[in-house]
Steps between C-alpha positions, in 0.01 A plus 500: 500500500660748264747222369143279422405822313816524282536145437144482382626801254734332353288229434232668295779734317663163421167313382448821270824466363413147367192607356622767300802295384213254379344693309809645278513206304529506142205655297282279274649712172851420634450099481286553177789658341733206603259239336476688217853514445533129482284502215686306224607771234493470118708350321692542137586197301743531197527311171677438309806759373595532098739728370357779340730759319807565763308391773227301623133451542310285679137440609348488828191466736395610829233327687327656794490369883216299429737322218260651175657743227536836522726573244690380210812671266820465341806722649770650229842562675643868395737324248230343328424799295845516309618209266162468384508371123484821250299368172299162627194404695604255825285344716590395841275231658524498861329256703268609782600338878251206557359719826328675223287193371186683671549801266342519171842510269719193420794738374660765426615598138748845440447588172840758446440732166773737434309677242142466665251401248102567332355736538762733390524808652371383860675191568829540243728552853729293629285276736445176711153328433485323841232221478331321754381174357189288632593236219791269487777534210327191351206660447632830376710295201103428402485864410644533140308805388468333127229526292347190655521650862249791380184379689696449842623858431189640409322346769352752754454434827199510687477844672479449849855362449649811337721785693298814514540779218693218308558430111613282285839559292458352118670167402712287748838403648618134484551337838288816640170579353326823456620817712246713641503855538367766758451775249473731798851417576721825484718404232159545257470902606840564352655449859855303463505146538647387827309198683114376410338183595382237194288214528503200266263286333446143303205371397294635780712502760775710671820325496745741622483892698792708363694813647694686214798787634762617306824460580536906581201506747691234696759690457359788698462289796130547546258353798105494390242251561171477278193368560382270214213497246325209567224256383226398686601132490767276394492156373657309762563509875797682627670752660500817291694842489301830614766740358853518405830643610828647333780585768822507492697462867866696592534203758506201276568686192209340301226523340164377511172414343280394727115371463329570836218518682386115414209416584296179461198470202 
């Protein structure tokens, strides 16, 4: 009888035993975690690479895990700074990777000027004019900036399509257009010149977004992001920047300007 007792015992303890093992499966958060982590990642597509002083620079993209833009820039290697040309202008074209076809921008054009240029006194420092175009070289060779270009110049355009706080500079650039200004920029308050953010015109529209540093801020290795002045529409539909980004990285040894933030309009 007390053997039927014990055996019984063991029984329960032993059906209790597979219960609780049961229920010390893995948590819902656990298995969310896993399925999260096979999430595909984004990725960064380069462009192509041109020589650029005694280095290189070349463009590049990142699209999102949903395969839309997120980002777009051109990359200077640390060498790229020295060997630049003393007395001329250069520009270096560089080609955007076709993964950024979604973006606004067709290319990228690094205007190099070794003596800076107009207005004198803010922007007379070595610098790199980095523009983003949303036109194609073709069209920019359009833009002469003669005499009979005046009306394109001079033409406004409408304002729900200009950056906020924004004004025209006078006159024109061939292949560019007219630069405009944020005259709250610090560089207007007497501040030194070390990195502002230029949009630019042709009649009516905005054909390229420009990032200006000199050659000493990149120098100092900095790391900021911006958020933009924007308008309140645009004249076609694309992916956009939100703000911008100057960084330079102690891994890679490059540096980078970077439109972020895009976001479709």
């Amino acid at each position: 009888m007390k053997r039927g007792r014990i055996v019984c015992c063991l029984c329960i303890l032993l059906l209790a035993v597979l219960i609780f093992s049961g229920c010390t499966e893995k948590e819902p958060e656990t298995q969310v975690e896993i399925e999260e982590e096979d999430q595909p990642a984004a990725e960064t597509f380069k462009g192509e690479s041109k020589p650029l002083g005694d280095g290189i620079a070349y463009s590049w993209v990142t699209l999102d895990a949903e395969k839309n833009p997120s980002a777009i820039g051109v990359n200077f290697t640390k060498p790229a700074l020295s060997g630049l040309p003393e007395i001329e202008i250069v520009e270096y074209v560089i080609p955007l990777p076709e993964e950024a076809s979604a973006t606004a921008y067709d290319h990228i054009g690094i205007d190099w000027n070794p003596a800076g240029h107009e207005p004198q006194g803010i922007y007379d420092s070595a610098h790199f004019d980095v523009h983003f175009y949303m036109i194609g070289p073709e069209e920019r060779d359009r833009i002469t900036a003669t005499e009979e270009d005046v009306a394109a110049l001079e033409k406004k355009p409408e304002p729900e399509f200009i950056p906020e706080g924004y004004v025209p500079t006078p006159g024109g650039v061939p292949r560019m257009g007219v630069h405009w200004i944020d005259p709250s920029a610090p560089e207007f308050s007497g501040q030194p010149f070390g990195e502002t953010f230029i949009y630019g015109f042709y009649d009516g529209e905005m054909v390229f977004v420009e990032p200006m540093v000199t050659i000493d801020y990149l120098k100092s290795k900095p790391e900021i992001t911006k958020p933009l002045k924007l308008p309140e529409s645009y004249p076609a539909n694309a992916y956009y920047p939100t703000n911008y980004s100057i960084r330079y990285s102690e891994v890679t040894e490059e540096y980078t300007i970077a439109l972020e933030g895009m976001t479709p309009r």
